[in-house]
N, CA, C and O atoms as a DFTB+ gen file, in Angstrom:
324 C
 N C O
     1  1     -23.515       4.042      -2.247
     2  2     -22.289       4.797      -2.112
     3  2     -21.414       4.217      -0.995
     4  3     -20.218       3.958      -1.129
     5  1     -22.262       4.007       0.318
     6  2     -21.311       3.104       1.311
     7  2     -20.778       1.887       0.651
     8  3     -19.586       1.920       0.955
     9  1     -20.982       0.790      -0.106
    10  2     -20.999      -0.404      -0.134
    11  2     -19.573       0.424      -1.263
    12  3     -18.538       0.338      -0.603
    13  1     -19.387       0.868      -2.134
    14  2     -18.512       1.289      -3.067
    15  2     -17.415       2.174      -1.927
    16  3     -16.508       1.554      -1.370
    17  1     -17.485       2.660      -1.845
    18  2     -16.715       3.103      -0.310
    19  2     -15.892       1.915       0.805
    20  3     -14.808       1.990       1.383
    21  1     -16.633       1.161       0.794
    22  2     -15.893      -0.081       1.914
    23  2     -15.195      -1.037       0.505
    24  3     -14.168      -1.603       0.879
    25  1     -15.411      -1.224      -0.471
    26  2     -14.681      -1.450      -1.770
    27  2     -13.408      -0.772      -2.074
    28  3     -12.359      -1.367      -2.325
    29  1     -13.536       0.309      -2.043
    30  2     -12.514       1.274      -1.805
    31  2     -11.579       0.959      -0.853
    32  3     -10.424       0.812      -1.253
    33  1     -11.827       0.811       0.395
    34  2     -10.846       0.892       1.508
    35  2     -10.141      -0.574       1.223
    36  3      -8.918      -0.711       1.253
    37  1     -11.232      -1.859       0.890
    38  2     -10.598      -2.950       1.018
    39  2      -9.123      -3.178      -0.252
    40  3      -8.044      -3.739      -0.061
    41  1      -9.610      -2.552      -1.404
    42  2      -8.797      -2.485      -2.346
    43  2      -7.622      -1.791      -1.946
    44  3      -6.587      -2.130      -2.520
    45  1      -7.516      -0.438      -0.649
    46  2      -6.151      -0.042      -0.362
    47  2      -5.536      -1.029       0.184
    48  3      -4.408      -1.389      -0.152
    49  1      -6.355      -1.658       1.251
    50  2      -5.668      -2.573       2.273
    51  2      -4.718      -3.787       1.312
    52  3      -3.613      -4.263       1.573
    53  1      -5.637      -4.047       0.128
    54  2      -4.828      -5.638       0.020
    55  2      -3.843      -4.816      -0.972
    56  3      -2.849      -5.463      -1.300
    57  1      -3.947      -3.371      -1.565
    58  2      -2.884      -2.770      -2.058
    59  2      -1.445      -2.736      -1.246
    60  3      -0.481      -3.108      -1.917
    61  1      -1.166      -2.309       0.202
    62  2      -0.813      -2.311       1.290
    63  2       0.048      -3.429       1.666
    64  3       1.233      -3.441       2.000
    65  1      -1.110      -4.696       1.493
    66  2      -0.508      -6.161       2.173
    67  2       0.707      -6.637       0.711
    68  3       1.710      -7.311       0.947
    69  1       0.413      -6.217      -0.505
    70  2       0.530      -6.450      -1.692
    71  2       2.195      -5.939      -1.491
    72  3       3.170      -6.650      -1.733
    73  1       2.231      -4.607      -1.017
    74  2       3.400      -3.172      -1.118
    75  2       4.243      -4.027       0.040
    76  3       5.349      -3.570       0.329
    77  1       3.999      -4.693       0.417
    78  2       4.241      -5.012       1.894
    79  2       5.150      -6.289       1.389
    80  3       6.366      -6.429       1.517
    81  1       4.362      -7.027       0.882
    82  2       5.143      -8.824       0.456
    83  2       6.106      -8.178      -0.443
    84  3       7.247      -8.568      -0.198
    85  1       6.040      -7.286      -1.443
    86  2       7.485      -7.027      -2.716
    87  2       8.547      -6.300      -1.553
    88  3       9.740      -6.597      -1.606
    89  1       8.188      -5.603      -0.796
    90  2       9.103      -4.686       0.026
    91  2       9.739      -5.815       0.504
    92  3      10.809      -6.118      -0.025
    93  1       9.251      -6.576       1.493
    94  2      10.158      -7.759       1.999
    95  2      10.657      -9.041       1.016
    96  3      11.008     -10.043       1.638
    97  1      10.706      -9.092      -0.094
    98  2      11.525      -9.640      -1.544
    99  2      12.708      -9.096      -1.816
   100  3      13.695      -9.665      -2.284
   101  1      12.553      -7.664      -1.425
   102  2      13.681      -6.939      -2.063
   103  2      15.265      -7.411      -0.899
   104  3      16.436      -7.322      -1.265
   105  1      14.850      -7.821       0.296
   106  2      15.643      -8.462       0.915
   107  2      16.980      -9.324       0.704
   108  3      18.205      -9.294       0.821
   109  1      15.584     -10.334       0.199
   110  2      16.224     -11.704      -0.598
   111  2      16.879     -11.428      -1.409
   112  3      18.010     -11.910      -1.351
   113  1      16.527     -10.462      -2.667
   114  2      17.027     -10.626      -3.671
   115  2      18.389     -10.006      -3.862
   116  3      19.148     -10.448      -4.725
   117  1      18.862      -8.564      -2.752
   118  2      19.819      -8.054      -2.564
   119  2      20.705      -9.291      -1.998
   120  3      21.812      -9.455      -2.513
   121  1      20.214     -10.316      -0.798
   122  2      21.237     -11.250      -0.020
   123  2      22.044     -12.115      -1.201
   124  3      23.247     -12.360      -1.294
   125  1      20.624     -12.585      -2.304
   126  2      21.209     -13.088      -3.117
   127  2      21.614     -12.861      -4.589
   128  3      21.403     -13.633      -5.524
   129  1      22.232     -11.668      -4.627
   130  2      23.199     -10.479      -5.473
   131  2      22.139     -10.616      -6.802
   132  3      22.699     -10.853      -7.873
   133  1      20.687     -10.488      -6.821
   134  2      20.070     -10.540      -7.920
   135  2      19.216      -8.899      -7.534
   136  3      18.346      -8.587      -6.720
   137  1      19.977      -8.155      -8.559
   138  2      19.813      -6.611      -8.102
   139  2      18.445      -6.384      -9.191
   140  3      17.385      -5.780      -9.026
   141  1      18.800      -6.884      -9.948
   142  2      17.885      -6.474     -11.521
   143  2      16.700      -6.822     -10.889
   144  3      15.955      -5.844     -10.928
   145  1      15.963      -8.152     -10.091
   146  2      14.724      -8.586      -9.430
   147  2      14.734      -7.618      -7.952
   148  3      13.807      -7.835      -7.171
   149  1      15.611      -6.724      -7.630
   150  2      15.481      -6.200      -6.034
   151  2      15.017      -4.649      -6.934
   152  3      14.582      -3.700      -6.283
   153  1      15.150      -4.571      -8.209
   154  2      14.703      -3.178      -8.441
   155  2      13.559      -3.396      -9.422
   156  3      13.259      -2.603     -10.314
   157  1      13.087      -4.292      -9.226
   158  2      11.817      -4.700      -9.818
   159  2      10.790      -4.575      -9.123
   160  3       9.880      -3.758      -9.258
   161  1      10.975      -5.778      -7.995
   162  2      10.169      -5.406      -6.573
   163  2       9.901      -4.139      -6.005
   164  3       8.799      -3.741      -5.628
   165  1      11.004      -3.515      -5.967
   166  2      11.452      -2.132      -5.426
   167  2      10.150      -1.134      -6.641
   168  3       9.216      -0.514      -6.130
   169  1      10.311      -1.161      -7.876
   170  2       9.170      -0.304      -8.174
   171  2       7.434      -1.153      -8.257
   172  3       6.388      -0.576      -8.554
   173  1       7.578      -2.523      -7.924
   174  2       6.199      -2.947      -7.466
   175  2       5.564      -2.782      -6.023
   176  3       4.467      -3.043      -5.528
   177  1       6.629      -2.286      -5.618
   178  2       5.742      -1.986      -3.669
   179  2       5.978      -0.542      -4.041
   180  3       4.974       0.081      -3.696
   181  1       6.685       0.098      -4.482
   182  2       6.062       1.703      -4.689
   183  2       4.634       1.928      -5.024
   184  3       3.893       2.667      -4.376
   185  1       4.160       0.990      -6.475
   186  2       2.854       0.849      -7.233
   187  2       2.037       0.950      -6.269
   188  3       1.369       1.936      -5.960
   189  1       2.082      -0.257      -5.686
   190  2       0.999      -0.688      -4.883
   191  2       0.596       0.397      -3.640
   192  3      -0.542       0.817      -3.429
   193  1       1.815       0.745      -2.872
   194  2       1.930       2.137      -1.923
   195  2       0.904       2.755      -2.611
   196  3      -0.318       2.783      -2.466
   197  1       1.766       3.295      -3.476
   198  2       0.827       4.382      -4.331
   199  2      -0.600       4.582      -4.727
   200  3      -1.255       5.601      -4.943
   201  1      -0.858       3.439      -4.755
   202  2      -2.454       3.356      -5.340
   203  2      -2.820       3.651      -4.183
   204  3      -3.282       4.760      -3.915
   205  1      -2.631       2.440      -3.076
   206  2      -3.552       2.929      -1.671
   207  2      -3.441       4.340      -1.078
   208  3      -4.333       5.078      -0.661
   209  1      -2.621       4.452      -1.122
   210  2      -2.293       6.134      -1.097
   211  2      -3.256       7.196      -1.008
   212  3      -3.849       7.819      -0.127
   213  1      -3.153       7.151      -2.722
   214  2      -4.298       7.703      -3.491
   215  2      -5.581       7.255      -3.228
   216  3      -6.428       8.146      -3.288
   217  1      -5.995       6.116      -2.946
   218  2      -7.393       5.755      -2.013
   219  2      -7.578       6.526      -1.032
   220  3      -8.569       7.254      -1.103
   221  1      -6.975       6.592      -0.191
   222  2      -6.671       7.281       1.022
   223  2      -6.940       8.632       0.934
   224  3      -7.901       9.148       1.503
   225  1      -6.228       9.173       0.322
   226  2      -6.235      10.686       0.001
   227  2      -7.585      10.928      -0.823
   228  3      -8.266      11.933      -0.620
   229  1      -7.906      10.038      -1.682
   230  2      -9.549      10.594      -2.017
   231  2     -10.826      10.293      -0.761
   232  3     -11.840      10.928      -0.469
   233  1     -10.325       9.243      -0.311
   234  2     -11.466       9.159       0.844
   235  2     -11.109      10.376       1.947
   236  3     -11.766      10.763       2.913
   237  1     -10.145      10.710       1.560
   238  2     -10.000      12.052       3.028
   239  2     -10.787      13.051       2.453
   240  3     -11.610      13.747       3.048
   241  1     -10.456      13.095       1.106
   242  2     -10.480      14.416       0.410
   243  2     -12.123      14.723       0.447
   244  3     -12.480      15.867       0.728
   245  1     -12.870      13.950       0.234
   246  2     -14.047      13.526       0.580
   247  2     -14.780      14.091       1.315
   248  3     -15.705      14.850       1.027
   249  1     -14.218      13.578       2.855
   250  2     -14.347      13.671       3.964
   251  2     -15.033      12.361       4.611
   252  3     -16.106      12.438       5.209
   253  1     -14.477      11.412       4.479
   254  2     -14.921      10.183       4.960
   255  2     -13.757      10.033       6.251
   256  3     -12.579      10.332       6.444
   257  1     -15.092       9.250       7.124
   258  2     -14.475       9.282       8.470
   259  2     -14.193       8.065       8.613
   260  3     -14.171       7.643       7.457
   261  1     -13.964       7.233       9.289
   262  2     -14.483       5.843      10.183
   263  2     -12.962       5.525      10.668
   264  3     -11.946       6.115      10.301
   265  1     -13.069       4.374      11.646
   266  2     -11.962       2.853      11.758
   267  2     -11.196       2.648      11.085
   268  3     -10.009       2.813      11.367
   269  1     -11.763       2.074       9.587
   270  2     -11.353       1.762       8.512
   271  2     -10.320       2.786       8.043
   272  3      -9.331       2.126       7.723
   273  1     -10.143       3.746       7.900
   274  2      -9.801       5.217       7.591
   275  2      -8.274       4.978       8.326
   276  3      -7.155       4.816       7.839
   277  1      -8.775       5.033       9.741
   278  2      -7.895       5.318      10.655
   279  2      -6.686       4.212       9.950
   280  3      -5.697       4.376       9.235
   281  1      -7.297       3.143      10.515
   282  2      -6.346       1.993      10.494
   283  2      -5.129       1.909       9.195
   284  3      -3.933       1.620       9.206
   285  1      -6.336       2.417       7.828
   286  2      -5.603       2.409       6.463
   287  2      -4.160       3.361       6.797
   288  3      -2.980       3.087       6.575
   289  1      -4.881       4.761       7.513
   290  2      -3.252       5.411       7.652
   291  2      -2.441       5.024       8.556
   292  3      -1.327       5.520       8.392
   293  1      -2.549       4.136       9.722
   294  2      -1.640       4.260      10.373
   295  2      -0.769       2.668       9.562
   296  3       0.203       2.070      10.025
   297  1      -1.311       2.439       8.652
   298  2      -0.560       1.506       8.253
   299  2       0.467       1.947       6.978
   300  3       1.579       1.483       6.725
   301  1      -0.243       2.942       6.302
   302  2       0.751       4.078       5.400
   303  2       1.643       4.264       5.717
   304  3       2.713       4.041       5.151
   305  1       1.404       4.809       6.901
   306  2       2.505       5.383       7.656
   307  2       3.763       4.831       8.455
   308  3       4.893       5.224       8.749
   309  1       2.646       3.261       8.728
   310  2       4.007       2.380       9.178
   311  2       5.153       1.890       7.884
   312  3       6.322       1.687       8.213
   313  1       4.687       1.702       6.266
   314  2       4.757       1.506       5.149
   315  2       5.971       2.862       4.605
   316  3       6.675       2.836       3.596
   317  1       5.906       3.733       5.441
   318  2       6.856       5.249       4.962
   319  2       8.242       4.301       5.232
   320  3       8.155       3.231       5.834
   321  1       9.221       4.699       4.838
   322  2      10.684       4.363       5.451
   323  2      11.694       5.725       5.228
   324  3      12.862       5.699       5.619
């Protein structure tokens, strides 16, 4: 159950790093007036948000503690705008 659990968290994280690279695309693609690819990106870093999210919220829901935990939300949270 631990080993499926730290599976879990790693899958939010690279969800996260994932939500993270399209969010900073959507940049580019506004600088360079390509709106149709900035609202593409724009609902692929929602996805990705979202899933980890929902990782998150089941490992709370749970009641799983640790580091790992911590770190996942304060990076959610840096991820809010």
């Amino acid at each position: 159950m631990e080993q499926d659990i730290k599976k879990l968290i790693t899958m939010a994280f690279e969800a996260v790093e994932q939500s993270i690279i399209e969010r900073n695309s959507i940049r580019e693609y506004y600088i360079n007036d390509q709106m149709y690819e900035a609202e593409i990106a724009q609902r692929r870093s929602d996805k990705y948000y979202g899933y980890a999210y929902g990782i998150y919220q089941a490992l709370v829901e749970m009641g799983y503690k640790g580091e790992d935990i911590d770190k996942l939300c304060d990076l959610l949270k840096g991820k809010m705008f």
